[in-house]
N, CA, C and O atoms as CSV, one atom per row, in Angstrom:
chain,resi,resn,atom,element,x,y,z
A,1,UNK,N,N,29.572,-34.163,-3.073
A,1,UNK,CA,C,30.943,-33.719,-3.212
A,1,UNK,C,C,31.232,-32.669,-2.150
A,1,UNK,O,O,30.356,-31.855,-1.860
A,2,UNK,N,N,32.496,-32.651,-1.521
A,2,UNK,CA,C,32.732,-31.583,-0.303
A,2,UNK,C,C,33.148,-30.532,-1.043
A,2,UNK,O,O,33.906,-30.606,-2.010
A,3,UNK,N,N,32.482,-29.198,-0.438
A,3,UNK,CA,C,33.275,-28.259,-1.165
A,3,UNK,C,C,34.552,-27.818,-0.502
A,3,UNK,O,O,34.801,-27.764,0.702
A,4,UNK,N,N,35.211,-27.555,-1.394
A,4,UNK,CA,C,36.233,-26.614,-0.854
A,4,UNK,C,C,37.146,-25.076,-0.324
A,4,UNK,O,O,38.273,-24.737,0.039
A,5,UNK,N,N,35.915,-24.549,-0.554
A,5,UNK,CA,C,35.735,-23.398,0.423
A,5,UNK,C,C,36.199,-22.286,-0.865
A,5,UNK,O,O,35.442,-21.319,-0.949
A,6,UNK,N,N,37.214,-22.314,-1.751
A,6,UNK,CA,C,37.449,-20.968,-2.923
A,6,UNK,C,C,36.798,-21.305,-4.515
A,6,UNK,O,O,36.767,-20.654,-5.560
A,7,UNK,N,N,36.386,-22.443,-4.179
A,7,UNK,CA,C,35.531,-22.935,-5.663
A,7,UNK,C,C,33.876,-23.038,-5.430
A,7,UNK,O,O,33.364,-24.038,-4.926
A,8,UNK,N,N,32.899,-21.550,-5.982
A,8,UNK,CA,C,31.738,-21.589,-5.493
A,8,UNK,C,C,31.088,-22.649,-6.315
A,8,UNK,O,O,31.316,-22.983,-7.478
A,9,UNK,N,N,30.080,-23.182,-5.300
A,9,UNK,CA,C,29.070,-24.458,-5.341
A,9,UNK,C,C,27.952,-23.701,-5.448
A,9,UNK,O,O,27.871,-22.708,-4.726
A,10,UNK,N,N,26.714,-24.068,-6.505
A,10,UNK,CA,C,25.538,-23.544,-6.520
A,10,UNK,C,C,24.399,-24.511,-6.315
A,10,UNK,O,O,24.214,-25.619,-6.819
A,11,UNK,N,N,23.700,-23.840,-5.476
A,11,UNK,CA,C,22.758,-24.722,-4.031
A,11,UNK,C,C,21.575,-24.720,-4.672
A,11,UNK,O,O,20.864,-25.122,-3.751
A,12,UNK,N,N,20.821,-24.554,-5.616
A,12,UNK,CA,C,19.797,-24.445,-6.324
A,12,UNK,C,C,19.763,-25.839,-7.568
A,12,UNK,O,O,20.648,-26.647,-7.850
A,13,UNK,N,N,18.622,-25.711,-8.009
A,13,UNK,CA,C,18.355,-26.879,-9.031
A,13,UNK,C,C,18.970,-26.273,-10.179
A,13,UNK,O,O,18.893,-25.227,-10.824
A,14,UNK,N,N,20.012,-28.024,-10.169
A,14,UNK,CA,C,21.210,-27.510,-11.593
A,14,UNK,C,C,20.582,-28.408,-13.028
A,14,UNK,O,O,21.008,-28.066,-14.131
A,15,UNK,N,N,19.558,-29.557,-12.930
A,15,UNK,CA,C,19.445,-30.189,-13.767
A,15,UNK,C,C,17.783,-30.298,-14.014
A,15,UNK,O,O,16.981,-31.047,-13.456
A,16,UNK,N,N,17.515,-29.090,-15.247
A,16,UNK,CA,C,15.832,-29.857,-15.854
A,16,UNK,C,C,15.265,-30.913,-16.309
A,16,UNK,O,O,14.052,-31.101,-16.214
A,17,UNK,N,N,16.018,-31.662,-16.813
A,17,UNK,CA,C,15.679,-33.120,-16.718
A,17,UNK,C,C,16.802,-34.363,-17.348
A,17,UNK,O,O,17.977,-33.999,-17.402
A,18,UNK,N,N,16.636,-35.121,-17.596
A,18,UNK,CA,C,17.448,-36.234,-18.210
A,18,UNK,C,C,16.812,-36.908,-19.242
A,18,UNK,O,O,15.628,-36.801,-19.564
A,19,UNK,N,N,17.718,-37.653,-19.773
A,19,UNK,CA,C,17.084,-38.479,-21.290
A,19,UNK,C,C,16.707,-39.843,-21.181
A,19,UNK,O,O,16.061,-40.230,-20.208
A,20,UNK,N,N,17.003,-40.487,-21.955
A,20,UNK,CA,C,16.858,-42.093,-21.434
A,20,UNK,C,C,18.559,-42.362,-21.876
A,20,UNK,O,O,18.911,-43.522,-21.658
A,21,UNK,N,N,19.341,-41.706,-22.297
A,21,UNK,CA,C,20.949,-42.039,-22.415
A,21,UNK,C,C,21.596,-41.759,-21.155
A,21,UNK,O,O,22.556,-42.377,-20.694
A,22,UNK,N,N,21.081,-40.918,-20.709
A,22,UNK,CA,C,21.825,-40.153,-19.181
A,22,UNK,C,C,21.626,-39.004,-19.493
A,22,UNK,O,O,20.592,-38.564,-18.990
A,23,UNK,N,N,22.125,-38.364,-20.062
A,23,UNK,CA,C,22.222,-36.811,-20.922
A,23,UNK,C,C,21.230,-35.515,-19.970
A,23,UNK,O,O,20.038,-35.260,-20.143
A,24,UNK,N,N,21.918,-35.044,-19.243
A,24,UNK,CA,C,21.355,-34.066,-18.582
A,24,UNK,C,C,21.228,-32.761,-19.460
A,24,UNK,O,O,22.164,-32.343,-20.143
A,25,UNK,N,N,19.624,-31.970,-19.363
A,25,UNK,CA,C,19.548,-30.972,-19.930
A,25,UNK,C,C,19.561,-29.942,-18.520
A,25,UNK,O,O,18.714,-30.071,-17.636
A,26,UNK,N,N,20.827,-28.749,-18.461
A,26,UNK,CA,C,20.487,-27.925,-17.292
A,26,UNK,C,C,19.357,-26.868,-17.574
A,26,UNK,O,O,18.750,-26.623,-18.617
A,27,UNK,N,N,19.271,-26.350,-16.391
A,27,UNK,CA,C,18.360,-25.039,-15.959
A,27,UNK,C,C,19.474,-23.956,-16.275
A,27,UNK,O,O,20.677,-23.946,-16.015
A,28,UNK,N,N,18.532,-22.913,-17.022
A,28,UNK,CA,C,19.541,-22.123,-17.883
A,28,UNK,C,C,19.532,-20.810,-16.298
A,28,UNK,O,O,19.791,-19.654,-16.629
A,29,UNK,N,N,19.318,-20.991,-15.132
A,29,UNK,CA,C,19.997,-19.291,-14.528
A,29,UNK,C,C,20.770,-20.526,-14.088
A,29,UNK,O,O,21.240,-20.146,-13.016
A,30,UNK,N,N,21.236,-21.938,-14.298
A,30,UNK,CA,C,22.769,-22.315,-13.160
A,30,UNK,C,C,23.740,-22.539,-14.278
A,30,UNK,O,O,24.885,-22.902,-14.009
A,31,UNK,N,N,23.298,-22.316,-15.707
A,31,UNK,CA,C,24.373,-21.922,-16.842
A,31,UNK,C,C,24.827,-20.961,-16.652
A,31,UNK,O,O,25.953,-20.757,-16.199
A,32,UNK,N,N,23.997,-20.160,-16.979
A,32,UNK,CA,C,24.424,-18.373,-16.676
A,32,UNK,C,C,25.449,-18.188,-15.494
A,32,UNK,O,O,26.597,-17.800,-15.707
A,33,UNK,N,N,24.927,-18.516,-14.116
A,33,UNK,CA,C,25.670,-18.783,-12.756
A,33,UNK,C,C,27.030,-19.500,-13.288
A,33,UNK,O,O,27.963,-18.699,-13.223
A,34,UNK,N,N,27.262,-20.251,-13.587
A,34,UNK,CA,C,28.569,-20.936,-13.590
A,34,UNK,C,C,29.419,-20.161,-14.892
A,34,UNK,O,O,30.543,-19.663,-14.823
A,35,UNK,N,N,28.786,-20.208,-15.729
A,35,UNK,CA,C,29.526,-19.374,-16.854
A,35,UNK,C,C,30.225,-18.171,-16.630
A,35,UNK,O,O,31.268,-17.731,-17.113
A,36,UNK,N,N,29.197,-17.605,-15.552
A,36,UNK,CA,C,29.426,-16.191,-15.083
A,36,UNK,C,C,31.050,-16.612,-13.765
A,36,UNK,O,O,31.957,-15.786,-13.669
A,37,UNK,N,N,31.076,-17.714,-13.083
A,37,UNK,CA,C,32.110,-17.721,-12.224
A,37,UNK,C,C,33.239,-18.546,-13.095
A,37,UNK,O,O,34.339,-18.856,-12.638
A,38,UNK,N,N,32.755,-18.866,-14.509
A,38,UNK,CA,C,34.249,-19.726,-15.045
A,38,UNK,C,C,34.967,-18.580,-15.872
A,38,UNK,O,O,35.804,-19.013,-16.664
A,39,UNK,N,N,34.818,-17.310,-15.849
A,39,UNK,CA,C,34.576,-16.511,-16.395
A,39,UNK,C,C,35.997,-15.245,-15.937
A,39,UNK,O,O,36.859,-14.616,-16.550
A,40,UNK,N,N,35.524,-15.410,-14.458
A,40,UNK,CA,C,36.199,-14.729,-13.689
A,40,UNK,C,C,38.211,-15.016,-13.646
A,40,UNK,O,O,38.810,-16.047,-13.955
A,41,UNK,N,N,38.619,-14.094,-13.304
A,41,UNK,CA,C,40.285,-14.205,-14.040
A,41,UNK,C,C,40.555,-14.937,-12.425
A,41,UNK,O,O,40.076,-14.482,-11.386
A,42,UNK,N,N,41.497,-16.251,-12.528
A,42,UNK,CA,C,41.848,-17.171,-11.491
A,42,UNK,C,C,41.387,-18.115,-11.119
A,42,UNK,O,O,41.778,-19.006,-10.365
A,43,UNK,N,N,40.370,-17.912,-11.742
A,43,UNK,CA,C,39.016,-19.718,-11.427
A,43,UNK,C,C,39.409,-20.388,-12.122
A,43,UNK,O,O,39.513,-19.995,-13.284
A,44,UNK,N,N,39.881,-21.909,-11.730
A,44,UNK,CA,C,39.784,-22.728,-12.419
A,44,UNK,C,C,38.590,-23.609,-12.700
A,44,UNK,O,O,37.950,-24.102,-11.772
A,45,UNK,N,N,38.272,-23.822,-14.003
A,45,UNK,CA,C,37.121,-24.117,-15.031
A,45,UNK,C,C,37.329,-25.471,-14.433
A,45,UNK,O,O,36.517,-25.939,-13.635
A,46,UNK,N,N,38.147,-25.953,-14.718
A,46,UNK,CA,C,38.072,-27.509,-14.081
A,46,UNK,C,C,37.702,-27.693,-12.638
A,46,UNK,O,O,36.730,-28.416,-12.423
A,47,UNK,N,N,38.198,-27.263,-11.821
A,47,UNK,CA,C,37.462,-27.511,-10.717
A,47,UNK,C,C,36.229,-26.657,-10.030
A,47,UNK,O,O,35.608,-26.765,-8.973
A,48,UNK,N,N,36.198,-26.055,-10.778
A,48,UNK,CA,C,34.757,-25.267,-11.360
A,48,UNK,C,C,33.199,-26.349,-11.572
A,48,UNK,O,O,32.080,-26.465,-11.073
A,49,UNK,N,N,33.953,-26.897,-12.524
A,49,UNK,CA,C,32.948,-27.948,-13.186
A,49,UNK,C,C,32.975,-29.338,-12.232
A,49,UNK,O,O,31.961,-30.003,-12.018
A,50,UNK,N,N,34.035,-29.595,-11.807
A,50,UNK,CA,C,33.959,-31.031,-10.896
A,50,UNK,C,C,33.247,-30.500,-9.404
A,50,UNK,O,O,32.574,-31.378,-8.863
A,51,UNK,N,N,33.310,-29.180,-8.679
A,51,UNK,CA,C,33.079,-29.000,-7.811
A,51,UNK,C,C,31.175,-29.166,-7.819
A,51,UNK,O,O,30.554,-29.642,-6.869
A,52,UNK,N,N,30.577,-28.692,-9.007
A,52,UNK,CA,C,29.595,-28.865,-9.379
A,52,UNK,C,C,28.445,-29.441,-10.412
A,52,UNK,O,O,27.466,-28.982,-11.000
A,53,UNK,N,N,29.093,-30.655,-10.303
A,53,UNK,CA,C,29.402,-31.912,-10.896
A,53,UNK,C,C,28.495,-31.404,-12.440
A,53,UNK,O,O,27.290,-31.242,-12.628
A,54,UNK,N,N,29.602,-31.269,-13.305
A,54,UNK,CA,C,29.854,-30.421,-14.942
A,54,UNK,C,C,30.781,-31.284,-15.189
A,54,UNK,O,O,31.682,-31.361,-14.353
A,55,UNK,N,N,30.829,-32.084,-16.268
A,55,UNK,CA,C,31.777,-32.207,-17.019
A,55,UNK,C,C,32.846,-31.226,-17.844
A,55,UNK,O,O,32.377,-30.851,-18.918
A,56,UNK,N,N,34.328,-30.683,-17.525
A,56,UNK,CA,C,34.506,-29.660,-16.988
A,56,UNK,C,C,34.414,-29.323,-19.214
A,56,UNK,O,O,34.154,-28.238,-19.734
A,57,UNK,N,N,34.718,-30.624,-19.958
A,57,UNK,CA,C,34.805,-29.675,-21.578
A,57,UNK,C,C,33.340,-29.552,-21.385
A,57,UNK,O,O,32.948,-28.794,-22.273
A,58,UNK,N,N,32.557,-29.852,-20.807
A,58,UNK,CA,C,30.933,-28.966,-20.859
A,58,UNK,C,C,30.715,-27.668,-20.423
A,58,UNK,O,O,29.742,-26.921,-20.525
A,59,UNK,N,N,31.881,-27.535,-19.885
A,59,UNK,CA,C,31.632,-26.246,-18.838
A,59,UNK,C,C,32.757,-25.454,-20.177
A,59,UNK,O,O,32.564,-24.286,-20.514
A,60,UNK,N,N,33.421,-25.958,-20.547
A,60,UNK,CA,C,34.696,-24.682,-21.774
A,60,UNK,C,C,33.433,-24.348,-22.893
A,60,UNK,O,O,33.309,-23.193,-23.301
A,61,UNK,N,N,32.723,-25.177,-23.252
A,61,UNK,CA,C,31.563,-24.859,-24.387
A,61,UNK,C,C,30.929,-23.574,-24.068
A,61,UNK,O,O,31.081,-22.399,-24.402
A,62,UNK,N,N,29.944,-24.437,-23.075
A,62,UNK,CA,C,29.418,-22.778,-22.674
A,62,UNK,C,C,30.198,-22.004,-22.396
A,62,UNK,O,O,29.258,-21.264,-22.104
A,63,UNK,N,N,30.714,-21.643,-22.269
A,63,UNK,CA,C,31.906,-19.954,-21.774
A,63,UNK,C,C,32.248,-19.903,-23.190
A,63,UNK,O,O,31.502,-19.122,-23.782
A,64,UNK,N,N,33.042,-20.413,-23.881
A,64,UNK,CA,C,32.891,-19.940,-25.385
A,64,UNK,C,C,31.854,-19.694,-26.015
A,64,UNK,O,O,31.885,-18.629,-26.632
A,65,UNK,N,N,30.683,-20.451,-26.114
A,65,UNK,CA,C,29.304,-19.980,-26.649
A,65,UNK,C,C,29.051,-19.093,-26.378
A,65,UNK,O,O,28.830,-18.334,-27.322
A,66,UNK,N,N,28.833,-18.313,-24.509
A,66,UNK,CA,C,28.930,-17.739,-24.436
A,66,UNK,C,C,29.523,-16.219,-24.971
A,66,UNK,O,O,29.056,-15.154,-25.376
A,67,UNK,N,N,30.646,-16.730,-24.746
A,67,UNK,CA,C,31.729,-15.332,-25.230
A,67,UNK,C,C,31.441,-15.174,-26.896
A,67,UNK,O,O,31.414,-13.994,-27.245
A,68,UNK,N,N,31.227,-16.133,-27.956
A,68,UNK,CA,C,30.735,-16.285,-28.976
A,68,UNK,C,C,29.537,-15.100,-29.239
A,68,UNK,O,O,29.619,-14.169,-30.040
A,69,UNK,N,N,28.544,-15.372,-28.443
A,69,UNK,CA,C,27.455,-14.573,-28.743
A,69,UNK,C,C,27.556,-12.899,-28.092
A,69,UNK,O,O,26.863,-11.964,-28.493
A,70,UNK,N,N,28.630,-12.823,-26.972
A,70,UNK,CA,C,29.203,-11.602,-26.615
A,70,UNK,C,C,29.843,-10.799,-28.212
A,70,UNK,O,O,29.953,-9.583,-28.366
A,71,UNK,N,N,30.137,-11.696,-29.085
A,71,UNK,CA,C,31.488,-10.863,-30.092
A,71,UNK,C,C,32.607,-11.251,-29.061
A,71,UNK,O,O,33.505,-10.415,-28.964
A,72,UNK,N,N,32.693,-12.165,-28.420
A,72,UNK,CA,C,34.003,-12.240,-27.659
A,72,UNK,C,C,34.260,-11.092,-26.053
A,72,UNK,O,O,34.776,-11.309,-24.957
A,73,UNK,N,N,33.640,-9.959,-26.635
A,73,UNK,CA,C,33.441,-9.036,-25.296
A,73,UNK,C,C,32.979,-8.238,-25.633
A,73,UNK,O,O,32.533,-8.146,-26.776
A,74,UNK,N,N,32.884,-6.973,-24.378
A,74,UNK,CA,C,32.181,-6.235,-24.675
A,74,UNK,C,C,32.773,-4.911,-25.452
A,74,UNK,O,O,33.959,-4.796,-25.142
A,75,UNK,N,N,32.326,-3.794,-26.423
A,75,UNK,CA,C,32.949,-3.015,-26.813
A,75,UNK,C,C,34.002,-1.695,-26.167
A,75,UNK,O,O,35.028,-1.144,-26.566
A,76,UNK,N,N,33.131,-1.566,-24.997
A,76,UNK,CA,C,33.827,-0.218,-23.963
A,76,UNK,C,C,35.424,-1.181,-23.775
A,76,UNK,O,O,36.322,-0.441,-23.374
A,77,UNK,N,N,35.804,-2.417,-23.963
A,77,UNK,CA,C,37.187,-2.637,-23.565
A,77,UNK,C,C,37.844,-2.732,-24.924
A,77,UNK,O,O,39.004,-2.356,-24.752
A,78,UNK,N,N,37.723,-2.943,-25.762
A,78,UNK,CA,C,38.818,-2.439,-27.042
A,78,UNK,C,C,39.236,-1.168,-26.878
A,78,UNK,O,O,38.988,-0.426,-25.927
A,79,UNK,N,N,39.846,-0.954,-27.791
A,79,UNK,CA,C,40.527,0.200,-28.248
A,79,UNK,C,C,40.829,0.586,-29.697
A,79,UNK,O,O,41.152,-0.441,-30.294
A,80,UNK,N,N,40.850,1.472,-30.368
A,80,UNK,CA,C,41.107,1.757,-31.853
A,80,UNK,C,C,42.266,1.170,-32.366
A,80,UNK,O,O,43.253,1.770,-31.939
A,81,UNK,N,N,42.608,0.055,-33.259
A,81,UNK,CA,C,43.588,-0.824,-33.545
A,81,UNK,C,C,43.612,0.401,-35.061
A,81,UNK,O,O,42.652,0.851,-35.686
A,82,UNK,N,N,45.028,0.634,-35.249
A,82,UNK,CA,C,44.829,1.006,-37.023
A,82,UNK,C,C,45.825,-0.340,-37.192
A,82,UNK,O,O,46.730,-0.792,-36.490
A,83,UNK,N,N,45.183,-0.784,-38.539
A,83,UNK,CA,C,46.534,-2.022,-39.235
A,83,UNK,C,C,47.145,-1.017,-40.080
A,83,UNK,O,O,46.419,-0.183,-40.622
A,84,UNK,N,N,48.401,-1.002,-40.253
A,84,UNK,CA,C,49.524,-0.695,-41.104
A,84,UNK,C,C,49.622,-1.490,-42.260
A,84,UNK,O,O,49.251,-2.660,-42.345
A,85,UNK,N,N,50.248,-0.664,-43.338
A,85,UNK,CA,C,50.771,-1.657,-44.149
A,85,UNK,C,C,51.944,-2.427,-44.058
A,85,UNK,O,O,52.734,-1.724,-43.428
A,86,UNK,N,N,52.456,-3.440,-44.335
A,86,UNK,CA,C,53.926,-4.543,-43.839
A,86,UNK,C,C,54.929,-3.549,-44.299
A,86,UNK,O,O,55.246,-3.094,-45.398
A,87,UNK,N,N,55.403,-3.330,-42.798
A,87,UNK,CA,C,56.682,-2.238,-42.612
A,87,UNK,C,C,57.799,-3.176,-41.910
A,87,UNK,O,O,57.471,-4.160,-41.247
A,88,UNK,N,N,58.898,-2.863,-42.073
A,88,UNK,CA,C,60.052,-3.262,-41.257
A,88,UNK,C,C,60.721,-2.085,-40.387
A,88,UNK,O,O,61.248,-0.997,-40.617
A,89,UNK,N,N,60.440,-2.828,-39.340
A,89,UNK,CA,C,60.780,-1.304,-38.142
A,89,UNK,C,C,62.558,-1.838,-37.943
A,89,UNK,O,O,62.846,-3.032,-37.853
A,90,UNK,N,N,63.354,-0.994,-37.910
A,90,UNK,CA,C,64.745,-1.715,-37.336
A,90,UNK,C,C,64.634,-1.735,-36.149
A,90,UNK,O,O,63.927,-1.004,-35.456
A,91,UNK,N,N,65.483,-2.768,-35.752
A,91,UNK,CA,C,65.459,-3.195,-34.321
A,91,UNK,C,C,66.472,-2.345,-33.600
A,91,UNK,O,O,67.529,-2.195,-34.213
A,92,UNK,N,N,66.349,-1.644,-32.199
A,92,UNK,CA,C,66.476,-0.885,-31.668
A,92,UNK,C,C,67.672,-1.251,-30.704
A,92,UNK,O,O,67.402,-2.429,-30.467
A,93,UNK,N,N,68.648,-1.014,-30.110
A,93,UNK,CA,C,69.353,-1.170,-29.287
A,93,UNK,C,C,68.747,-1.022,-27.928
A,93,UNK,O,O,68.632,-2.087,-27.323
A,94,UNK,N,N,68.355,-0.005,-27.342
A,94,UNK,CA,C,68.372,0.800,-26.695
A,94,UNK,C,C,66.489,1.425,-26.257
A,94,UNK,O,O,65.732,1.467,-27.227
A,95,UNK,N,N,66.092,1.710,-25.325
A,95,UNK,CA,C,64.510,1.725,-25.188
A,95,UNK,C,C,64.467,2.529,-24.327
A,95,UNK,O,O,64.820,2.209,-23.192
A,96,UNK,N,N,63.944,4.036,-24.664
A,96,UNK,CA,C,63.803,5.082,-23.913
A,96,UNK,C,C,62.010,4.346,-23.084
A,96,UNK,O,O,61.283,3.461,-23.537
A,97,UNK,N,N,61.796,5.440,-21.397
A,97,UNK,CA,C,60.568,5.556,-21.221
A,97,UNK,C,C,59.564,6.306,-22.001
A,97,UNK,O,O,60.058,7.433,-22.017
A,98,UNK,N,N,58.849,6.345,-22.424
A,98,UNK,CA,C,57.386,6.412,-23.140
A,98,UNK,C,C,57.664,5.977,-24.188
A,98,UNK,O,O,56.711,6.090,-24.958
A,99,UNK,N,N,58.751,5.395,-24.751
A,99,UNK,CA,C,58.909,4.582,-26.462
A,99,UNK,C,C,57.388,3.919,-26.399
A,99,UNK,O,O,56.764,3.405,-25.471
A,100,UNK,N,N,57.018,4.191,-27.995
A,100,UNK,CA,C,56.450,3.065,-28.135
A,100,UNK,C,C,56.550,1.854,-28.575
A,100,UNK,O,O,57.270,1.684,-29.559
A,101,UNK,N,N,55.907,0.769,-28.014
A,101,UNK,CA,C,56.203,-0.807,-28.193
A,101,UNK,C,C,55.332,-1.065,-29.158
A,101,UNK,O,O,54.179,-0.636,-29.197
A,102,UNK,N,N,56.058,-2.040,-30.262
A,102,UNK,CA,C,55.582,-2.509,-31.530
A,102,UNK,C,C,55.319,-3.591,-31.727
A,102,UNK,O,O,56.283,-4.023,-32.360
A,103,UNK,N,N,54.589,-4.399,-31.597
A,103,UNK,CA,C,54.034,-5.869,-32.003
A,103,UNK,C,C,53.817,-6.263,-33.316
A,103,UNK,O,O,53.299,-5.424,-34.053
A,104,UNK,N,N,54.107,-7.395,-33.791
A,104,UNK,CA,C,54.085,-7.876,-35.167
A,104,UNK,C,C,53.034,-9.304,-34.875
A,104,UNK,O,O,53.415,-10.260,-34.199
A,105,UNK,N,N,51.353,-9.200,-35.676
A,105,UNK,CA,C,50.872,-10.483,-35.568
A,105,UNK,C,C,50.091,-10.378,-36.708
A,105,UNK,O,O,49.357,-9.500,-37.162
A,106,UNK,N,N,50.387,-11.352,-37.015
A,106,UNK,CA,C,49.912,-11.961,-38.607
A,106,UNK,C,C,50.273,-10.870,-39.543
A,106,UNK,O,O,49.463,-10.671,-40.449
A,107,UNK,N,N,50.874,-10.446,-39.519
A,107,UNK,CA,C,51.186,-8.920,-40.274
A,107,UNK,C,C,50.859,-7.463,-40.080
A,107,UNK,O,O,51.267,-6.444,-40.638
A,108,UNK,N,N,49.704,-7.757,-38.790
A,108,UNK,CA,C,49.474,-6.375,-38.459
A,108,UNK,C,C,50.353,-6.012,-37.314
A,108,UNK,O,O,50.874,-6.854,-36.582
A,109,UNK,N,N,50.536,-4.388,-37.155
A,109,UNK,CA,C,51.431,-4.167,-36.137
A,109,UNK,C,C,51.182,-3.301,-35.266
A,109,UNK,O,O,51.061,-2.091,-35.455
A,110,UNK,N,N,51.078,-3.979,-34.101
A,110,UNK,CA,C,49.861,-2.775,-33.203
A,110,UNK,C,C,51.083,-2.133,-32.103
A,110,UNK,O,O,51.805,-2.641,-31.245
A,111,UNK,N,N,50.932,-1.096,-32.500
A,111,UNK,CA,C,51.299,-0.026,-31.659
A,111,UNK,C,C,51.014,0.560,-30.204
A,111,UNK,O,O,50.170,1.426,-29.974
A,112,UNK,N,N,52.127,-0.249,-28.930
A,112,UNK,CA,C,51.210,0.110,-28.002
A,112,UNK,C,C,52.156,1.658,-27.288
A,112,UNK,O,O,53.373,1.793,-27.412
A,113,UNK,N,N,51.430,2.462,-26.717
A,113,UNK,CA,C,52.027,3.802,-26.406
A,113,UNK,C,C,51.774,4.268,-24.847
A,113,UNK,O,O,50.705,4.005,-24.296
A,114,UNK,N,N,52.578,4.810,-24.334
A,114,UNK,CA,C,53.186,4.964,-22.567
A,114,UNK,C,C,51.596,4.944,-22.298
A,114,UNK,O,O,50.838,5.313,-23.194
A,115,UNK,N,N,51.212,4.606,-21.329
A,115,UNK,CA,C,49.913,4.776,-20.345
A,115,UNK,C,C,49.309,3.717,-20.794
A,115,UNK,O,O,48.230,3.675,-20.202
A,116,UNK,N,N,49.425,2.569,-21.726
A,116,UNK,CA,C,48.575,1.641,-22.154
A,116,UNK,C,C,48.484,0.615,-20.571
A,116,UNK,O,O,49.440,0.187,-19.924
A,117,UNK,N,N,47.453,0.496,-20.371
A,117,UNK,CA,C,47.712,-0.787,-19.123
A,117,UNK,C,C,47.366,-2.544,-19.232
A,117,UNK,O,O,46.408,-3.036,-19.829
A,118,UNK,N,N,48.075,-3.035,-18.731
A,118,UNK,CA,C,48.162,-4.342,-19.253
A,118,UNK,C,C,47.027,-5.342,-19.677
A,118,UNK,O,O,46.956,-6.256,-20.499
A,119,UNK,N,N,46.171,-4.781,-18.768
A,119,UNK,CA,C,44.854,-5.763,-19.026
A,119,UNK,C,C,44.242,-4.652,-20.371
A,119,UNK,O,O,43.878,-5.402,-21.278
A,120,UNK,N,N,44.073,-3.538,-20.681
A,120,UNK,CA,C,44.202,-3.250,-22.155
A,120,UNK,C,C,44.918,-4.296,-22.982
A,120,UNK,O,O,44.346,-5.283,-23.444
A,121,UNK,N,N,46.327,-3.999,-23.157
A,121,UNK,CA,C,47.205,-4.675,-24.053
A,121,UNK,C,C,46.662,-6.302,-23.802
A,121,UNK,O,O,46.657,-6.982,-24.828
A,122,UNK,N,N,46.288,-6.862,-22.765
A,122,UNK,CA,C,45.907,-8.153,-22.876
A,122,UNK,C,C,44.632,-8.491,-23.725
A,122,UNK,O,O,44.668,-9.457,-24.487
A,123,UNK,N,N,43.687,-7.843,-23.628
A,123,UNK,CA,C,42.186,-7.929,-24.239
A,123,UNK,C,C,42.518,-7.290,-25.467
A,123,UNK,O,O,41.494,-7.145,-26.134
A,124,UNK,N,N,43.792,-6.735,-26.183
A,124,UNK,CA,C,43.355,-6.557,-27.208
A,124,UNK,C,C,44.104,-7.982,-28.335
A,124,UNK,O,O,43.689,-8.539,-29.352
A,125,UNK,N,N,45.271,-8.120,-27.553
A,125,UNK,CA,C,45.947,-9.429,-28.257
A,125,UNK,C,C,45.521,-10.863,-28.026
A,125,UNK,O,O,46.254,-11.788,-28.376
A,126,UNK,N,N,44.679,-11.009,-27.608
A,126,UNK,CA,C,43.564,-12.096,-27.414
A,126,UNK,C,C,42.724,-11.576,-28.176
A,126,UNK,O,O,41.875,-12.442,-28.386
A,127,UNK,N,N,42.424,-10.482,-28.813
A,127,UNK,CA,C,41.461,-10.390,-29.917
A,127,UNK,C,C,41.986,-10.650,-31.057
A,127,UNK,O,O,41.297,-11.192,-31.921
A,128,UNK,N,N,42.843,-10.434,-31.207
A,128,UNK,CA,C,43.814,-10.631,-32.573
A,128,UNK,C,C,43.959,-11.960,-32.693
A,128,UNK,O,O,43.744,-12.658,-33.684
A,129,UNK,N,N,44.440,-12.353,-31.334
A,129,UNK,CA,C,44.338,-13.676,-31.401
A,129,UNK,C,C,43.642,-15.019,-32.152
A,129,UNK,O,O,44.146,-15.969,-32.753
A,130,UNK,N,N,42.204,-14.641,-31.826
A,130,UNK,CA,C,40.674,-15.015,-32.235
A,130,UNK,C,C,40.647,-14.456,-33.628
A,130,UNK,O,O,40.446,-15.313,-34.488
A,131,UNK,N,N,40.792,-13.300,-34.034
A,131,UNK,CA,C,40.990,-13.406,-35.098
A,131,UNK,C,C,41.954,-13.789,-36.392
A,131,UNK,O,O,41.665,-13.397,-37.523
A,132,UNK,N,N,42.506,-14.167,-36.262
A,132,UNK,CA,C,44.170,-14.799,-37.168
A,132,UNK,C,C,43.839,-16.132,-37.271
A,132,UNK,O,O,43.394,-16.861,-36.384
A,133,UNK,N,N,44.135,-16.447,-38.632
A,133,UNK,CA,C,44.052,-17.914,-38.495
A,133,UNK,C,C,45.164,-18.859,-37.776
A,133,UNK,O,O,44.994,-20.077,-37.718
C-alpha cells in the first residue's frame, strides 16, 4: 500500500501469526503503536487502519479497550463535577462576561465558570457522556 505522507505507517512486524481461518493475531508494541496514533485528536482511525492494513472496526476496539482499561482517561484531566439536585434555572435574556454557563445532562447540571478551557469542558462532557445511559 503507498503511503501517504500524514497517515503514519509502521515498518516493523505487525502480525504474530495466523490461524487456519485467516485470523491474524498482532504483535502487541504495533497495538500499542497504532492505538497510541488513533488516539491522537485529527487522525483519522479509518485511514489509520487501511494505511496499515487493520481492519479499521479492529482498530475502534482496541482504542476503546484501550481507553476502557484507562477508566476512559487519565485522572490529572477531570475536574471536580458536584451533581445538584433537579433545579430549574430561568432562562436568561441577556449574558454578562464571567457568567457562569449551565448545562443540563441526564439531570445533572454542570456548572462551567470564566477560565474553564475548552478541551476541559470537552473531556468532561464526554465523560458524562460515557456515563448516562
Amino acid at each position: 500500500m503507498e503511503a501517504c505522507g500524514h497517515i503514519p505507517v509502521w515498518s516493523g512486524q505487525r502480525v504474530e501469526r495466523t490461524n487456519n481461518r485467516g485470523r491474524h493475531t498482532y504483535c502487541a508494541p504495533f497495538k500499542a503503536w497504532i492505538v497510541e496514533k488513533a488516539m491522537q485528536p485529527g487522525m483519522s482511525v479509518a485511514g489509520l487502519a487501511m494505511s496499515n492494513q487493520v481492519n479499521a472496526n479492529q482498530l475502534r476496539r482496541w482504542v476503546k479497550l484501550h481507553g476502557d482499561g484507562m477508566g476512559g482517561m487519565t485522572a490529572s484531566k477531570l475536574l471536580p463535577v458536584t451533581i445538584a439536585e433537579h433545579s430549574v434555572v430561568p432562562p436568561t435574556t441577556t449574558c454578562s462576561a464571567g457568567a457562569p454557563v449551565e448545562i443540563e445532562v441526564a439531570g445533572a447540571i454542570v456548572r462551567v465558570r470564566d477560565g474553564v478551557t475548552p478541551e476541559t469542558l470537552r473531556v468532561v462532557l464526554e465523560t458524562l457522556r460515557r456515563v448516562t445511559p
